[in-house]
Structure formats: C-alpha cells, structure tokens
C-alpha positions, -999 to 999 in steps of 0.1 A, spaced: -116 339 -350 -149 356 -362 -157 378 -333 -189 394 -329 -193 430 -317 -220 437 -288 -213 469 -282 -188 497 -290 -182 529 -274 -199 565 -286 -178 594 -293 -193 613 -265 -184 582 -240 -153 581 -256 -144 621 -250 -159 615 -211 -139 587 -203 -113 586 -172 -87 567 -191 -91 588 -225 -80 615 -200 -52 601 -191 -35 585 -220 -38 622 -230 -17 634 -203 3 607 -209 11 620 -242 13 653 -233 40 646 -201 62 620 -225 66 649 -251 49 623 -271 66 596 -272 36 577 -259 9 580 -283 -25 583 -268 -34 550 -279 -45 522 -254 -27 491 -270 7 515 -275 2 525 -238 -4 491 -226 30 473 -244 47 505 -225 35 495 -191 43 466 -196 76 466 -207 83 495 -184 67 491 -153 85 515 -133 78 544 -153 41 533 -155 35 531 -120 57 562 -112 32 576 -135 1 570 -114 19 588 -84 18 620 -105 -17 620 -122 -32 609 -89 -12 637 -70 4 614 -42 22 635 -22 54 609 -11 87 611 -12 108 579 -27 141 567 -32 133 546 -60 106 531 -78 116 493 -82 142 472 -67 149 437 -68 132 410 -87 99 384 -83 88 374 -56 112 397 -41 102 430 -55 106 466 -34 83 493 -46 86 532 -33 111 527 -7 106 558 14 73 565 7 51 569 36 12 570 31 -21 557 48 -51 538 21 -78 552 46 -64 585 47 -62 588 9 -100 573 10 -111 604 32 -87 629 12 -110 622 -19 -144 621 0 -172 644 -14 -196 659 8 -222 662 -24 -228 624 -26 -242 598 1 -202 576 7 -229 544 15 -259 534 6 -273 499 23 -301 473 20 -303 443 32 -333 415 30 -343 424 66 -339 465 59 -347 490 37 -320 509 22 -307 542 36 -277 564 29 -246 570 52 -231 607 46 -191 612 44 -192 633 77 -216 599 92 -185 578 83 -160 600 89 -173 604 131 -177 568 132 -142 555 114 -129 583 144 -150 565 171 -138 530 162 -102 541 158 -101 562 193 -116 528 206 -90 501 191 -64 527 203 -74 524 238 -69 486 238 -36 491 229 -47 487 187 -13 497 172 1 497 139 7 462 128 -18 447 155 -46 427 133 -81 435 135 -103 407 123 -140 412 115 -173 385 118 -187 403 94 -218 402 68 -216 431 42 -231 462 63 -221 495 66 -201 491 100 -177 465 81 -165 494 63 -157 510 88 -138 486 110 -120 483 78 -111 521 76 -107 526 113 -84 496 115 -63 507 85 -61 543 97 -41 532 127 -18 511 101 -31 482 116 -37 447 93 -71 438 87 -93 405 80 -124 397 73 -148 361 71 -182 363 63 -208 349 89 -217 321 65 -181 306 72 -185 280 101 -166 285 130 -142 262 124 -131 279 91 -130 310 105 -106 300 134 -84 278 108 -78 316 89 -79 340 118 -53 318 143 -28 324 118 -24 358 124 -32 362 160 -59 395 165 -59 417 189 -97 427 185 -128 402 169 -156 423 152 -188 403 152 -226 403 146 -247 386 169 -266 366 133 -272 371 97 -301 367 76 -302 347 43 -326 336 19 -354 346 46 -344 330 76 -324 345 109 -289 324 115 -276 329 151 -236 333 156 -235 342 193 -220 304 199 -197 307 174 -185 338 187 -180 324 217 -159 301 202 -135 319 186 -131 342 219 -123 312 237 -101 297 209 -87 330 201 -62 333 231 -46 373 212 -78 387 215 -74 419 239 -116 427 233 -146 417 212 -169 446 197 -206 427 188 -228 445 161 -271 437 173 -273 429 135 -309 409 142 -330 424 171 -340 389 179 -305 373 193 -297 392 225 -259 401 227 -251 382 264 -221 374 257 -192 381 282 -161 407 274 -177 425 246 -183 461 241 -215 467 220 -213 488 188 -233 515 197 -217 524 230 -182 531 208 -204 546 183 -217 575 213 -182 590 207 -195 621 183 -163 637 194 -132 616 183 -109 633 159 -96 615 124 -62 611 123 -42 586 103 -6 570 108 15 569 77 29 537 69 62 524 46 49 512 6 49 482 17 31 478 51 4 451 52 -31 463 47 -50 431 53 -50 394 48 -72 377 25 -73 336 23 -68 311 0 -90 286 -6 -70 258 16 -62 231 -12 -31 217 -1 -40 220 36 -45 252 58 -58 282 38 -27 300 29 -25 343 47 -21 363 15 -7 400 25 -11 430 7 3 463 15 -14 496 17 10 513 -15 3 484 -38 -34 483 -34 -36 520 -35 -22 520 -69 -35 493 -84 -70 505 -72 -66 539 -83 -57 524 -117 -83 501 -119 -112 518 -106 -105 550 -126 -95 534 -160 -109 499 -162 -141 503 -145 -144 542 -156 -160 553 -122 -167 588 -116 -175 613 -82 -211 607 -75 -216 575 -93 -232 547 -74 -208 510 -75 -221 478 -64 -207 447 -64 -228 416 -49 -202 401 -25 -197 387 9 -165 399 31 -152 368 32 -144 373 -9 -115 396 -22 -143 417 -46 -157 429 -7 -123 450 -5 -121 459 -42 -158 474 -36 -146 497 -6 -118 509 -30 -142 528 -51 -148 553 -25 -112 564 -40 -133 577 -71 -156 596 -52 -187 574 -56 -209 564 -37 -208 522 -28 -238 504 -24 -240 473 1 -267 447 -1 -271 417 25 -287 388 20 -296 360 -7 -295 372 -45 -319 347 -48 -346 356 -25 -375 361 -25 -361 359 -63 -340 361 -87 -350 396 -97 -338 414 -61 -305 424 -72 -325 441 -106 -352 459 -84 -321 473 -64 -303 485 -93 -335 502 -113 -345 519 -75 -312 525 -63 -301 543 -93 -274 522 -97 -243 533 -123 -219 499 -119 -239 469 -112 -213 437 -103 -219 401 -101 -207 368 -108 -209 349 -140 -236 316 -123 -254 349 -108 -265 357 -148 -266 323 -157 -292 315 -133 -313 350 -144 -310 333 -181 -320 298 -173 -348 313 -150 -362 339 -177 -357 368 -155 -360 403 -177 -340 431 -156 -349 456 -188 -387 456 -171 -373 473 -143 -360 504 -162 -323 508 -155 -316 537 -176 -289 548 -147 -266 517 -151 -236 524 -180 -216 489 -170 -220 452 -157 -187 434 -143 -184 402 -143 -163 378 -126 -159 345 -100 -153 319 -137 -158 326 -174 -187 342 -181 -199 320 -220 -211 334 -250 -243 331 -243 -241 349 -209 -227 379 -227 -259 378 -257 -280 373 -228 -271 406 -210 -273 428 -245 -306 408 -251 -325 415 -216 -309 439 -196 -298 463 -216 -284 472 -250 -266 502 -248 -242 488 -220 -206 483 -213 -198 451 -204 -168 438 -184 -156 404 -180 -127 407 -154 -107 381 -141 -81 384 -113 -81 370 -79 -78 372 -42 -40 365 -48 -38 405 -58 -71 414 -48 -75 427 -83 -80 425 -119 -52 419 -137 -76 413 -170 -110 433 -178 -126 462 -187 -114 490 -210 -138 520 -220 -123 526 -255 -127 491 -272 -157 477 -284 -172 443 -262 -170 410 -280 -192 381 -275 -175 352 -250 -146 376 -249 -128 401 -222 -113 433 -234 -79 438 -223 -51 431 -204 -47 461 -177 -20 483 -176 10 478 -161 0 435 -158 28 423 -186 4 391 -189 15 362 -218 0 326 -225 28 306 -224 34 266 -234 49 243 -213 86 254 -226 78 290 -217 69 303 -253 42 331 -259 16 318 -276 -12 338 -296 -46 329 -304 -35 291 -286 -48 282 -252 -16 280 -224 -11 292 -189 -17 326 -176 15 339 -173 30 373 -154 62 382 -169 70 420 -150 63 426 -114 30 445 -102 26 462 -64 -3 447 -59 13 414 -57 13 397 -22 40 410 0 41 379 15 18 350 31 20 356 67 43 330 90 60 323 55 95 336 68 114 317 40 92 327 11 90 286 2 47 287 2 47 318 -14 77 306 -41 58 272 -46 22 289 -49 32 312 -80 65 310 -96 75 264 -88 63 266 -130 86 291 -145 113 304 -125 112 346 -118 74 343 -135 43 344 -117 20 312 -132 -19 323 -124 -35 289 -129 -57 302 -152 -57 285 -186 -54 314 -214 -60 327 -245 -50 359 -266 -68 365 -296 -52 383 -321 -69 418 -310 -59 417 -279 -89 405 -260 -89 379 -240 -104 342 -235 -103 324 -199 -112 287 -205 -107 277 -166 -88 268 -136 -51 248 -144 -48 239 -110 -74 218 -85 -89 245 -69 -128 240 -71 -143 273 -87 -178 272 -70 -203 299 -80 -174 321 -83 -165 313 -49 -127 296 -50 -130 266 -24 -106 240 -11 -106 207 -16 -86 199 14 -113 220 35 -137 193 23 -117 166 32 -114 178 65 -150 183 67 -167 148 52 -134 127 65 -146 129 101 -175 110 95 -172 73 106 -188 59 73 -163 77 52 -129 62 50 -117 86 17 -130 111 -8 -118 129 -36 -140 164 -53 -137 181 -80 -155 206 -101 -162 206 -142 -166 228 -158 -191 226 -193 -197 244 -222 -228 257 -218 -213 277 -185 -227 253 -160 -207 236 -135 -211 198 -116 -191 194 -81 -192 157 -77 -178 144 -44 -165 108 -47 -161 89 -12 -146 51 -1 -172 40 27 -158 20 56 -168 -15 57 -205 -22 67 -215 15 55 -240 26 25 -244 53 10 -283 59 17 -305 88 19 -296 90 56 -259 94 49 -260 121 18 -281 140 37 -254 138 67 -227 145 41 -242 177 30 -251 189 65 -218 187 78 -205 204 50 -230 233 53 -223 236 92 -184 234 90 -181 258 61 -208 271 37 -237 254 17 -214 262 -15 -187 232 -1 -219 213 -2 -209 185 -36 -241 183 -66 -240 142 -61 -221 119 -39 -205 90 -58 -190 55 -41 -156 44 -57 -132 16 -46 -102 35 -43 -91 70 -46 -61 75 -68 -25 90 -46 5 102 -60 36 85 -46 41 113 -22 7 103 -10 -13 131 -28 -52 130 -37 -50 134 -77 -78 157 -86 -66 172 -116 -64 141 -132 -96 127 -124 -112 162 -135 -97 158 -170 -109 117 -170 -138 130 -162 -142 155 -191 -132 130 -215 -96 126 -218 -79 90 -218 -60 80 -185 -22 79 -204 -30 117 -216 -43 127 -181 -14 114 -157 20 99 -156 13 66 -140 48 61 -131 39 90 -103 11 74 -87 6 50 -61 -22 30 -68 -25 37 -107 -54 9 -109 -74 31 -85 -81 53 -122 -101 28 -138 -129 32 -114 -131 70 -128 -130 61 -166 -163 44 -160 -178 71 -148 -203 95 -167 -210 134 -153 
C-alpha cells in the first residue's frame, strides 16, 4: 500500500501532547518495562486490559476503592467491583472557573457563554427539583431535547442523583420517540415547546402532549419556551424558568457502584423495536477520560464542538469533554442553512480548537466549493470525523481548503459504546483515506469468516478483550439473548462490530462500511424496520424493502423498493405521500433518494426481508455469491433486483 502523508506532527506538538505525557509516566511507573512508545503501549493494553485500565484510575487520580479490576468474561464482564463514584460529580471536580463550561448558538440566537458557577446553580436547581418528585437513583429521566444548554444540564442534574438518562431529539416524530422512551418507563419528560431548522419554527406542544398521555410513569413534565412564538399551555408541566428561580440549591452527588446505568442510548430498530443500550457511569468515565485526553488531545480552556443532535451517541461524547476542562460549544439548527459555510463562520468567530462533523457534512462543503480557509481559523488544531468513512478525497479536500497545518481524525465507533474504539492519535502522522490507530485498551482484529487475523485484507471488525465502556446491558433484556445475538451470535466470547475492516501494515486503519443491514444515513444509523413500520401503513403499499449503497466516490443512494396493492400506481401523488409520512413519523433522513416498484420482495424462510443481499446485487455481485437460495422463500423474487441499475 503506497500511503500518502498529509500531515505529521511537530516536535513542539509532539512535547505538548496529553498522551506523550502519559506513556511517559507510563514508563516511568512500569520501571520501564513499557517503553514510551505508542504501538508498544497499545499491544500492552490490549493484551492486558486490566492493568491498562487500572492504570487510568491512577493518572486520572480517582479516588475509589476496588476489589478487583476484571472478573468474568464477554458479555458478562465485572469491572471495579466496590468502586463507588458519580460521572457528574467527577465533571464538576475538574471544572475551571478561568474558562466559559458552554458556549451556545443556535440559528434563531446569537451565541453567549454559560460560566461553571451558571451551570453549577442550575444542575443544583434541576436536581433539588427531580428530588422533590420523588427522582431517585435508578429513576429515568428522559429529555425532548434539541442541542441547548439546558440539555446539559438535565443530563448532569439527572446523573448527579444516579438516576438513568435519555435523550431524542425534537426532529424524531412522536411515534419514535414513544417506541424508545416506553421501554424504560420515566419518571420526568424534559421538553421544548418547538425547534427551529433550516429557517423555519417546528411546533412540538402536540407531540408532547402525546407522550404525556402515552407515557402512563411520568410523575411531571418540565417544558423549556425554546421559541417565543408557541405558548407553553400545556397541562401538568412546570416551566423551566420557575425551577431555574432556585439560586439557592446546593450540589450534591450520590455515588453509585462501577457499573450503574448512566443512560440509555438507541439502536437504530432493524430487526424490530430499537434495542435500550445501557452504559454505566465507571465505564464511560474511563473510556472518556481516555479518549478525550489522549485521542482527541483536549486541553483546559480549549473550545470542543461537535455538530450533533441528542438523539445521536456523539451528543453525550461532546458533554464528556467538560472532563478536560474545556469549554463545549453547542450549535442548534441546520448545518446547511442559510449555507453551507455556518458551521465555518462559527468556528473562525467562536475561536474554535476541535471542530467535529460527519464525513457527508465535508462531502457536501467539497461538492459545493465551500473554502472554510477564508474564514481564518488559525484557532482550530483538529477536525474529527465520523457517522461513515470519510474517502480519500474528503481527507485531500480538508488539507487543501481548510487548513494545512491540521490534525485530522477519522474515528469510528458507535452508539453501542458511545465511543471510539478507532481514531485519532497525536503522535503519528495522518494518511490519506486512512484512520490512525486502534485506541488503547480496544484489542480490535480483522478477522475471516473462520476467526483468523487478517492484515492488510478486508474482514470483520473484531473485539477480542473486554472494554468498560461496553453496554452493561440492553434494558428488559433479563436473559442477555438480544444483547448475545446483537454482538457476539458470529464468534463466540468476541464482540463482531459490523463494520467491514482493514489493518494496514502500519497500523492505521481502513473502514470500507457496514456488514450488517443497518442503513448508514448521513452518518445517522437508521432502521429499516422503522421504515417499514412507517411506509407499510399506507393502503397503496402492500411490501417494501430499503437499503443504502454505499459508492466510491463517498456518496451514498437510499433506494426504497415497494410492492403496490392491486389497482395502485406509483405517481407523483403517492412519492410525495411516501416521503411525507416518513418525514412526520421519524426524520426527513428516513426519507428514501427514489422509490422503485418490484413484484416481490425476497424473505428468508423464517420470513425475513433480505436486505443485505439485495444491497450486494445491487453493487454488482451475482445472485449465487450474494445468498444461499436454499434459505429463502421466494428465491425468484431476486431476479427482479438483478435488473436493476443504481
């Protein structure tokens, strides 16, 4: 592989670097043993993983006391037993009076700062509030929530009492918010009365409604007046700012075991309701610590943004880098409105350090021309990038017009551990179409279908050691079977990603996709079956099948392929319906590129829509190297997709 460098770190960055400083102190406390050497440390971690992440408890000075550091094996790991800690309290234990904690714009506001002692009154207010409706440790908390300032902290308030929380964004419809939240029955609903997006006002006071009625564990209802325009009327709600009154409150913070759940987060719902993943407040703690500080290289006082809803896993990962004593920046509203140079302006007048986004977000600024180096960002050090594979071109086209002296980070991971477990690393150069490293302490392999590591070959994402920031469980999964079946049905005792991987012989790494059926929209992970449910309620449509491909050039195509009932066409009238529905039930990102009329939708023999199949038809493959026909039930129902040109 002939690998070209884009950028390589200076000796000075090098010397100022979080993670030089540790692997130095890593040296130093092994008596040397360790060599202060990133790769060496790495294959260490890995292979030892409870000496690794007993580590971390020591340079990060976390004051618990432990029986052991790892028992049992995947997916039944125990981390810390004995340990007893609080994620909000170790937020506030590192908060720095010098820097703003917030700063927030939105497409409706300008941006203004929130000081540590702002957030620390108001996280007190909310918590003193949720106690006196009975809020206890355990209790869910559940937010309605676009990314503002007072999402952070419900989150903070809510975890402070060791209570679980979970977030949707507003641009979820109602019926995919109540599909996530009923699962884990809340006590409290925090909600905004509307949103804005791409300049216009969207009103949730009906859906609100809603899921108060539909909600039947809901002991109270806080509503945030996000939008002057959309009067808060509704009944049994107590508005923001009356909790917020409370100047007097004190900050106090319940200690939890290792292993307490911290919040929920969703999966995309592709084999039928979205699935609860559970984290716990030790195992994000660490990771995020580790992560934060060594992959993303964030310092006190730096300024982090990452462009994200709540309703997406890199919405909790930004909160986590108030743990490095920065300072996160919030934005609400479109990235592409009234262009695609907003999220630049922000970062050149915000004085932005860590700019995040997803891969389509800079391959819509190339395809659209946009130049962020007009703007003069000689604050920002580093761009992440995640959601799908960012191309070769995407990473020429970030040296080339935003900026050349710039560390770039590709970083995958997911909402399963609400992490990277691939990504940045600020000692090893940046290579075109490529990500740096595996993290530390993620023992991550490409395997074949037999099991075997493979190097420089494309397999499946593989992880071979346990990690704490692995899902304690999916919630109302008392048997373990959906959480078994999700990660480890492949290779017994081994977590399987679903990623298709690469490993290049230097160690960086090359992500060609999703393995599994999960569409991969815009960086946004959606569920086919959440379609289904959506478009299969319409009298024309008697079946449908979507998928997403992915092409070379970094694009993607989400064609939706439907059986119409007898009597029905598919007519301007009726694609316009199609998308409509899709948009009001969920987001416009369910909503499919083109609509395509087949006979027949292929099913497995245990009656199951075959989507992987058709994707890899679809991108060129023959029908005997795409699916075992044997397993199907209609195998003739593939011939209509063979004819078919995307």
């Amino acid at each position: 592989m002939n690998s070209r460098t884009l950028w390589s770190p200076s000796p000075e960055w090098l010397a100022q670097a979080n993670l030089t400083h540790y692997l130095h102190w890593l040296e130093k406390e092994s008596g040397g043993e360790i060599a202060a050497n990133y790769q060496e440390a790495w294959e260490w971690s890995a292979q030892q993983p409870a000496s690794f992440w007993e580590s971390l408890v020591k340079y990060f000075d976390l004051r618990w006391n432990y029986n052991t550091v790892i028992q049992g094996k995947m997916p039944h790991t125990r981390w810390f037993e004995g340990a007893l800690l609080n994620y909000a309290e170790e937020v506030f234990r590192r908060a720095d009076d010098r820097f703003p904690a917030i700063i927030f714009q939105a497409e409706h506001l300008p941006a203004r700062e929130m000081s540590w002692n702002e957030l620390r009154q108001e996280v007190a207010a909310l918590r003193e509030y949720l106690q006196n409706l009975g809020v206890q440790a355990g209790d869910r908390v559940v937010g309605y929530l676009p990314n503002i300032p007072q999402a952070t902290v419900a989150l903070l308030a809510t975890l402070s009492l060791g209570a679980v929380w979970s977030c949707c964004s507003p641009d979820f419809g109602a019926s995919s918010v109540l599909e996530r939240f009923v699962q884990i029955e809340p006590k409290v609903l925090i909600a905004v009365n509307g949103y804005p997006y791409g300049g216009k006002r969207f009103d949730r006071r009906t859906d609100v409604h809603n899921l108060q009625a539909q909600l039947s564990t809901l002991n109270g209802t806080v509503m945030i007046a996000y939008l002057d325009e959309f009067v808060v009327n509704l009944p049994n709600c107590t508005i923001w700012t009356e909790i917020m009154q409370n100047q007097n409150a004190p900050l106090s913070f319940t200690p939890v075991p290792f292993a307490h759940p911290i919040w929920v987060l969703y999966s995309s719902g592709t084999t039928g309701l979205p699935k609860a993943i559970t984290h716990s407040h030790g195992g994000m703690l660490l990771e995020h610590l580790k992560y934060l500080h060594f992959h993303n290289d964030v310092h006190p006082g730096e300024r982090f943004f990452w462009y994200t809803t709540t309703g997406w896993m890199m919405w909790n990962f930004v909160q986590a880098a108030l743990l490095s004593r920065a300072t996160i920046v919030l934005y609400d509203g479109s990235p592409g409105y009234p262009d695609l140079n907003v999220l630049w302006k922000i970062a050149a007048e915000l004085q932005i350090n860590h700019f995040g986004t997803s891969a389509a977000y800079i391959l819509s600024c190339m395809k659209a021309g946009v130049a962020p180096s007009s703007f003069g960002l000689q604050h920002l050090r580093s761009i992440g990038v995640t959601g799908s594979p960012l191309p070769p071109e995407g990473f020429s086209w970030v040296y080339e017009n935003v900026k050349s002296d710039l560390w770039l980070c590709s970083i995958s991971g997911g909402t399963d551990v609400c992490t990277a477990f691939v990504g940045g690393n600020p000692l090893w150069p940046v290579y075109v179409g490529e990500i740096q490293c595996r993290t530390l302490g993620c023992a991550m392999e490409s395997w074949d279908e037999a099991g075997n590591p493979l190097i420089d070959q494309v397999g499946e994402m593989v992880i071979t050691q346990p990690m704490p920031c692995m899902p304690v469980k999916f919630w109302n999964d008392l048997d373990f079977r959906k959480y078994t079946a999700s990660y480890f049905d492949t290779y017994p005792g081994v977590w399987r990603h679903g990623d298709w991987l690469q490993i290049t012989p230097h160690h960086s790494l090359i992500i060609l996709g999703r393995s599994d059926a999960t569409l991969n929209r815009q960086g946004i992970r959606i569920g086919t079956s959440e379609i289904y449910r959506s478009v299969e309620k319409l009298p024309e449509i008697l079946d449908s099948l979507i998928v997403n491909i992915e092409k070379e050039d970094g694009s993607s195509v989400m064609p939706l392929f439907v059986v119409l009932m007898e009597g029905a066409m598919l007519d301007e009238a009726l694609q316009k319906k199609i998308a409509q529905t899709l948009r009001t039930d969920f987001s416009p990102r369910h909503v499919p590129d083109l609509v395509i009329v087949v006979a027949e939708i292929p099913y497995t023999l245990s009656g199951k829509k075959m989507e992987l199949p058709v994707k890899k038809i679809l991108m060129g493959k023959s029908i005997e190297q795409s699916v075992n026909k044997d397993a199907m039930r209609n195998p003739l129902a593939l011939e209509n997709f063979k004819q078919i040109t995307i």
